[in-house]
N, CA, C and O atoms as a DFTB+ gen file, in Angstrom:
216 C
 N C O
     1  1     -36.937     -22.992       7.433
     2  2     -35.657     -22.348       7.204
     3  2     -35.593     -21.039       7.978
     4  3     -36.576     -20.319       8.156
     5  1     -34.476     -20.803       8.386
     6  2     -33.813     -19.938       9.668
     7  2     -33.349     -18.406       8.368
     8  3     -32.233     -18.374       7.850
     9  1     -34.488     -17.253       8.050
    10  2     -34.040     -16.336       7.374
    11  2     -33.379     -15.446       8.203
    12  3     -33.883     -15.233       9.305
    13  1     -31.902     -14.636       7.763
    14  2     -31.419     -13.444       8.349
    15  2     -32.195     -12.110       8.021
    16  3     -32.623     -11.699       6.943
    17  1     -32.234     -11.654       9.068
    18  2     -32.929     -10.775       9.067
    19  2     -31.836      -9.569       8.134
    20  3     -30.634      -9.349       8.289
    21  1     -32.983      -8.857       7.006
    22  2     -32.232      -7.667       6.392
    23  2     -31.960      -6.481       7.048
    24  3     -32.679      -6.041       7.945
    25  1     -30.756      -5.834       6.564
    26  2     -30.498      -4.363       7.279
    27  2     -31.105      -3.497       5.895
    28  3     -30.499      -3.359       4.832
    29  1     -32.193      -3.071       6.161
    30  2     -33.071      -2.339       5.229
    31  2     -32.061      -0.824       4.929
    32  3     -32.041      -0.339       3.798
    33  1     -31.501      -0.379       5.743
    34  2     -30.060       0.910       5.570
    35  2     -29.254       0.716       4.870
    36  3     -28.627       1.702       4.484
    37  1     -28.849      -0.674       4.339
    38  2     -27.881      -1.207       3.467
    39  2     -28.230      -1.184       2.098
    40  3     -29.300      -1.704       1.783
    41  1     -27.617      -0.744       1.352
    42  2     -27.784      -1.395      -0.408
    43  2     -26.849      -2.050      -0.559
    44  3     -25.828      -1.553      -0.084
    45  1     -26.714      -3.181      -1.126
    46  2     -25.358      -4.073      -1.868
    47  2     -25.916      -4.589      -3.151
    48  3     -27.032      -5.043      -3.403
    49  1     -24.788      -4.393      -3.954
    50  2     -25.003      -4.880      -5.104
    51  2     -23.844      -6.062      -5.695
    52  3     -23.759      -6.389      -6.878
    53  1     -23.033      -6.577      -4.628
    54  2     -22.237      -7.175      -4.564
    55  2     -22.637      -8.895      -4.863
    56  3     -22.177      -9.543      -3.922
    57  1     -23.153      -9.562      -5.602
    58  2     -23.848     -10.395      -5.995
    59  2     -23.180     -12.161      -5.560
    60  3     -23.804     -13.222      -5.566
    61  1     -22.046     -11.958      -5.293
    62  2     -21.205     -13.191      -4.468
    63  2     -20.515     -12.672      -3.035
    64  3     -19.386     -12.898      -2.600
    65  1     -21.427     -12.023      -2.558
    66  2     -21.142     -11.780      -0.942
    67  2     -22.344     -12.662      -0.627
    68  3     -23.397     -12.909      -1.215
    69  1     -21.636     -13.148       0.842
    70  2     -22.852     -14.433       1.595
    71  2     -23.825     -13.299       2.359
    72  3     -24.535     -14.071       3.004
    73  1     -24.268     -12.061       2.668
    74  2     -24.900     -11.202       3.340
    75  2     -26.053     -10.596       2.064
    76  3     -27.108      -9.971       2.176
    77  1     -25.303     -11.101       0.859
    78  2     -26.022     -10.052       0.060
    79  2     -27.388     -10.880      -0.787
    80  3     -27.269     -11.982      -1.322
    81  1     -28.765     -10.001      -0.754
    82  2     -30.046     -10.653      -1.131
    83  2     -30.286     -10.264      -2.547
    84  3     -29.659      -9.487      -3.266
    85  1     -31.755     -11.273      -2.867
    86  2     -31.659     -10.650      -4.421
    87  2     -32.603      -9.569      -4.724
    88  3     -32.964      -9.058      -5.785
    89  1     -32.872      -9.386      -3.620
    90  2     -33.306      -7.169      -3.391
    91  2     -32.070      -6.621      -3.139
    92  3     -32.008      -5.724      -2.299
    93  1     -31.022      -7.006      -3.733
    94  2     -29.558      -5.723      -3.617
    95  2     -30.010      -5.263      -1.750
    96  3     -30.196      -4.087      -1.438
    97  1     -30.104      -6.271      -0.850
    98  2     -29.798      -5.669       0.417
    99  2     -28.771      -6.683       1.433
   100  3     -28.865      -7.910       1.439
   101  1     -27.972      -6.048       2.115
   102  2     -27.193      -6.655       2.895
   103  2     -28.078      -7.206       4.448
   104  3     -28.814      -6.541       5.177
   105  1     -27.659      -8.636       4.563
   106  2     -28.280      -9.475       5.709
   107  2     -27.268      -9.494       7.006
   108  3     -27.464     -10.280       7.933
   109  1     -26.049      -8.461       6.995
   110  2     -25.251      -8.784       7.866
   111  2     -25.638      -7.896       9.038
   112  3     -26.252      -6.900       8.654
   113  1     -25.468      -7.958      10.298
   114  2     -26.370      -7.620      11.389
   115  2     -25.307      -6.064      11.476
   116  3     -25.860      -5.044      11.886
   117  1     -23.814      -6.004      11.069
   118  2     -23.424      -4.354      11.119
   119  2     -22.242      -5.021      10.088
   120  3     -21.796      -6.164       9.996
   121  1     -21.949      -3.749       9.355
   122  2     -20.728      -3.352       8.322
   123  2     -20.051      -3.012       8.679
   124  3     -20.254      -2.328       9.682
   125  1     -18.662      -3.175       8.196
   126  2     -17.476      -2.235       8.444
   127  2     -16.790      -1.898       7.139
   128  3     -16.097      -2.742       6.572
   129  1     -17.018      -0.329       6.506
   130  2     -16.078      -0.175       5.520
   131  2     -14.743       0.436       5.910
   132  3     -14.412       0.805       7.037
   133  1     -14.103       0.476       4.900
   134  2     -12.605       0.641       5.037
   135  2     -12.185       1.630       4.030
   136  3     -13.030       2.061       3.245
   137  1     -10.868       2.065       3.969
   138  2     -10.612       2.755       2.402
   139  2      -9.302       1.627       1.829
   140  3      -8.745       0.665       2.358
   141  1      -9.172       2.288       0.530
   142  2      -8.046       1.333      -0.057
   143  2      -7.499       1.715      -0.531
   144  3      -7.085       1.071      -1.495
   145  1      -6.970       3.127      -0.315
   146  2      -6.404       4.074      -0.950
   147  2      -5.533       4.877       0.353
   148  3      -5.980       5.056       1.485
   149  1      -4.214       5.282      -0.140
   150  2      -3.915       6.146       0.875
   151  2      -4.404       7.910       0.894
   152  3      -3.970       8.713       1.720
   153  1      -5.166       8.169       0.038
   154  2      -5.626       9.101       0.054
   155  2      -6.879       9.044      -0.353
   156  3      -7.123       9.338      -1.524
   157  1      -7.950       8.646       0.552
   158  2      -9.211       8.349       0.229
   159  2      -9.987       9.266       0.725
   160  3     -10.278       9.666       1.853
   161  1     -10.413       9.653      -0.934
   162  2     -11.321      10.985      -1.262
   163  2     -12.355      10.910      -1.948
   164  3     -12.928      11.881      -2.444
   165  1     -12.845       9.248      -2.083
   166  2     -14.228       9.379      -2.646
   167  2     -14.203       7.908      -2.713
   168  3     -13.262       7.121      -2.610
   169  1     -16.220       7.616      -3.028
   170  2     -16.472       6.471      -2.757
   171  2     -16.013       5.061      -3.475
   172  3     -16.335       3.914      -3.164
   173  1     -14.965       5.622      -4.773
   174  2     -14.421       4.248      -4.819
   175  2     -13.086       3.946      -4.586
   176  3     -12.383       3.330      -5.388
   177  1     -12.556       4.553      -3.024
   178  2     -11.601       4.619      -2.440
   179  2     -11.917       3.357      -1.355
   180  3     -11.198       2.819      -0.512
   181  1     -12.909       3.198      -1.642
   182  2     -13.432       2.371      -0.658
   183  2     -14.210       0.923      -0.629
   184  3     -14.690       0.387      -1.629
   185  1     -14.243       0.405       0.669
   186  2     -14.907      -1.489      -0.043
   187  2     -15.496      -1.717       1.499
   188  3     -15.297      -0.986       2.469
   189  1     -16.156      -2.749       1.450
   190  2     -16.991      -2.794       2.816
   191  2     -15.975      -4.106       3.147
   192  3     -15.675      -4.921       2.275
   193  1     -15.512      -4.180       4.484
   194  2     -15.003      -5.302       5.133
   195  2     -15.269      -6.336       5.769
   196  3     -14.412      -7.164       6.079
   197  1     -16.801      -6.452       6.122
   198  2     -17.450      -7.183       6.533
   199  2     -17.833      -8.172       5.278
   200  3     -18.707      -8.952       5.655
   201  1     -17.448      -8.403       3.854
   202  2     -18.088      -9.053       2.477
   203  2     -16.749     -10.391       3.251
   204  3     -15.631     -10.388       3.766
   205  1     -17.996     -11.501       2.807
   206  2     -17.578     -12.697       2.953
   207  2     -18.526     -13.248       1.519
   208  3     -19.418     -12.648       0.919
   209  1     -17.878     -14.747       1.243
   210  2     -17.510     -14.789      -0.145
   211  2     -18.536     -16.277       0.132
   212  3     -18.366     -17.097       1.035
   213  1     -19.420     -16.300      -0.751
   214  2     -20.867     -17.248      -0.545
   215  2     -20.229     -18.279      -0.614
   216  3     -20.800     -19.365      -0.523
């Protein structure tokens, strides 16, 4: 079996993302977060855009 290699810089705790391991680390080779707020002023203004859905 063909493992993705982890981005050890990443934490996810996102548990039905296809990137995410069961060491809470993301396998996706780069992230992109975003905000979701029009006035985004803190971290739960925000969501990573790269989460794809297992």
């Amino acid at each position: 079996m063909n493992q993705k290699p982890i981005n050890m810089g990443v934490d996810c705790k996102v548990n039905n993302c296809y990137y995410h391991t069961t060491e809470n680390k993301c396998t996706a080779e780069k992230i992109e977060v975003g905000d979701c707020a029009a006035n985004c002023n803190c971290s739960e203004d925000t969501f990573c855009k790269t989460y794809k859905e297992k």
